[in-house]
C-alpha positions as CSV (number, residue, x, y, z in Angstrom):
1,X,5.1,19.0,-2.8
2,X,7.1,20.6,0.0
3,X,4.9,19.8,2.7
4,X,4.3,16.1,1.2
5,X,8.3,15.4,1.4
6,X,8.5,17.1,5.1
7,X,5.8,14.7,6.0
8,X,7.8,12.1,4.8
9,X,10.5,12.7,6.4
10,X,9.2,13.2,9.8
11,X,7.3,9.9,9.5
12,X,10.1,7.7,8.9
13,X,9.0,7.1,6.0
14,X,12.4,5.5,4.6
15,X,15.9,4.9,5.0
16,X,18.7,5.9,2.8
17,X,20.9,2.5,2.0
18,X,24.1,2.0,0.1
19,X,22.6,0.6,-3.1
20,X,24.1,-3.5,-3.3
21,X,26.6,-4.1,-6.2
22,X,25.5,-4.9,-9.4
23,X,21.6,-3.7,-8.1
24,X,19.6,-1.2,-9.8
25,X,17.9,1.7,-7.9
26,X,14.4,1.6,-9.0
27,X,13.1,4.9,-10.0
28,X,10.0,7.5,-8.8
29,X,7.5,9.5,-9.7
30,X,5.7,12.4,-8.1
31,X,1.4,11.9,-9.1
32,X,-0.7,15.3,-8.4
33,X,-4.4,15.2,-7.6
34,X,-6.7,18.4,-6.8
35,X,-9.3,17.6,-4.4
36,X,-12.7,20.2,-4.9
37,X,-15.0,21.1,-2.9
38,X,-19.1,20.2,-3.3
39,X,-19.4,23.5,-4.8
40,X,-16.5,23.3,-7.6
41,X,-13.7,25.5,-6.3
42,X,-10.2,24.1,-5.2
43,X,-10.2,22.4,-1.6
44,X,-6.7,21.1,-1.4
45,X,-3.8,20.5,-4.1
46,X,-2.3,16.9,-3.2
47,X,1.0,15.1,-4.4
48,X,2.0,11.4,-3.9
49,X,5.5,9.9,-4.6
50,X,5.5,6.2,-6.3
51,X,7.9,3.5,-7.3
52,X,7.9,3.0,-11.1
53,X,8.2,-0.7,-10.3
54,X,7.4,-2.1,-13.8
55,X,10.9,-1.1,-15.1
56,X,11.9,-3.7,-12.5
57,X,13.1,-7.4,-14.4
58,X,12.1,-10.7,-13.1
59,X,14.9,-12.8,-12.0
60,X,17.5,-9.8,-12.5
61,X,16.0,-7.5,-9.6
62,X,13.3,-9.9,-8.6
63,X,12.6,-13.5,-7.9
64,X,9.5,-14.1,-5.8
65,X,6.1,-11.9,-5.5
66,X,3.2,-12.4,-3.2
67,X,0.2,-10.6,-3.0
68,X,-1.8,-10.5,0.4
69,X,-5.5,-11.4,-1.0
70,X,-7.6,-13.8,0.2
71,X,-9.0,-17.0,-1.5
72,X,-12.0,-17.4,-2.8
73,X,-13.4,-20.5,-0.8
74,X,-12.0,-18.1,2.4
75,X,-14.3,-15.4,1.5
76,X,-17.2,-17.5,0.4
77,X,-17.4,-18.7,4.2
78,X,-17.5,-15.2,5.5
């Protein structure tokens, strides 16, 4: 998990920012994977940090969402 936040860090991942009146900071969770090798024994031990963003409200911390997906008819004339 140490190495995961160092990398983090040293890619910029984010910015600390004074937190807007009357906003709620949304919380985070660290999720562990173990990656094996073909043969069964441990390759790697991996963590990833995520935004528990269902405890989020709409129209208190949210208004508008988009989601970048394409259309149907777009991918029918691929």
């Amino acid at each position: 998990m140490k190495n995961e936040i160092k990398a983090l860090e040293r890619n910029g991942t984010w910015t600390l920012e004074d937190l807007p009146k009357g906003k709620r900071a949304i919380d985070s969770k660290w999720v562990y994977k173990i990656k094996f090798k073909p043969n069964g024994e441990v390759k790697k031990y991996k963590a990833r940090l995520v935004a528990k963003g269902f405890t989020q409200m709409e129209g208190v911390d949210y208004h508008d969402t988009f989601a970048l997906v394409a259309k149907l008819v777009t991918v029918r004339t691929l």
